[in-house]
C-alpha positions in Angstrom: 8.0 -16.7 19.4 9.6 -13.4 20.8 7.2 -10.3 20.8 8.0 -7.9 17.6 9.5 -5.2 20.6 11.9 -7.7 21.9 12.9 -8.6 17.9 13.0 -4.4 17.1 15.3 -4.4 20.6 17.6 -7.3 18.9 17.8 -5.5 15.6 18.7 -2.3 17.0 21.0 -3.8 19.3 22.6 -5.4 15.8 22.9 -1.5 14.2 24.4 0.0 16.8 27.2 -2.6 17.4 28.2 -2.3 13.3 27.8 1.6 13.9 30.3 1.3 16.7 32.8 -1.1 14.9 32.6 1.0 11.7 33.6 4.5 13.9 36.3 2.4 15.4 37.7 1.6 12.4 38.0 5.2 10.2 41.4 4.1 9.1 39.5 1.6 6.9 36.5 3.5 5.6 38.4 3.8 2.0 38.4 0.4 1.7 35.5 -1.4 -0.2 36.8 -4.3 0.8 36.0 -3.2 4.8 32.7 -2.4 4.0 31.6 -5.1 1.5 33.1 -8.1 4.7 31.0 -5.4 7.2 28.0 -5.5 4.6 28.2 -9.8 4.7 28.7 -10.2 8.7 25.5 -7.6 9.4 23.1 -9.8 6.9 24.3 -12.5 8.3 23.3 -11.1 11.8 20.1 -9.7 10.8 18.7 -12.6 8.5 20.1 -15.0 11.9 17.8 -12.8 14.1 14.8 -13.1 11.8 14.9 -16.2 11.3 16.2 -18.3 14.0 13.0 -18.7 16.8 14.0 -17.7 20.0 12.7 -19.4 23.5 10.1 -16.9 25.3 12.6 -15.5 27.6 12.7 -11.7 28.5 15.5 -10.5 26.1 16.1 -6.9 27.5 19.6 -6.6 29.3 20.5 -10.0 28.6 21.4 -8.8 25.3 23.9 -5.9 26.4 26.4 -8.7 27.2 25.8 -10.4 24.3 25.9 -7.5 22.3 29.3 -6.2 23.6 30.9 -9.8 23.2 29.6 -9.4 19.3 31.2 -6.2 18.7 34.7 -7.7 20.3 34.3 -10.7 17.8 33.2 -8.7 14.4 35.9 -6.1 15.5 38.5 -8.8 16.1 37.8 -10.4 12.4 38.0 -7.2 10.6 41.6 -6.8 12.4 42.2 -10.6 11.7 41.4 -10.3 8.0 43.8 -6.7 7.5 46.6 -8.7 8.3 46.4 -11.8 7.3 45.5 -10.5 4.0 47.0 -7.0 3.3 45.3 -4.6 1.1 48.1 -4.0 -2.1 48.2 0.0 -0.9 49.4 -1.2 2.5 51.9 -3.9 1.3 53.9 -0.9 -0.6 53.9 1.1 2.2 55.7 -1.5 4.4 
């Protein structure tokens, strides 16, 4: 089982790339439905890193990458799922 600092590292690691899509993303910060998919894809993430054992390996800077890769999918998805299904406010406006 991974020690509880490498675990803490992996959950921080997990806040900060949601902090960072969520700053990206101001333009959507009205929009319930942005934060209730943002609320679904972080439990997702933090119930996967409780509860899915990880080999004893030294997590540390391996999980930079890893981390950075995450934020380009999450952030990807929440573009995906603007336009492929509007909001009504930003169908009128086109």
């Amino acid at each position: 089982m991974v020690s509880y600092i490498e675990k803490a590292f992996a959950f921080a690691l997990c806040f900060s790339v949601f902090m960072a899509v969520a700053q990206t993303k101001r333009d959507s910060w009205k929009n319930g439905r942005f934060w209730a998919l943002l609320l679904c894809v972080a439990a997702l993430h933090f119930i996967a890193i409780a509860l899915i054992p990880v080999p004893e390996i030294k997590f540390g800077l391996m999980g930079l990458p890893l981390a950075l890769v995450d934020g380009f999918a999450i952030y990807g998805l929440l573009n995906w799922i603007e336009r492929r299904f509007p909001t009504k406010k930003a169908h009128k406006a086109e």
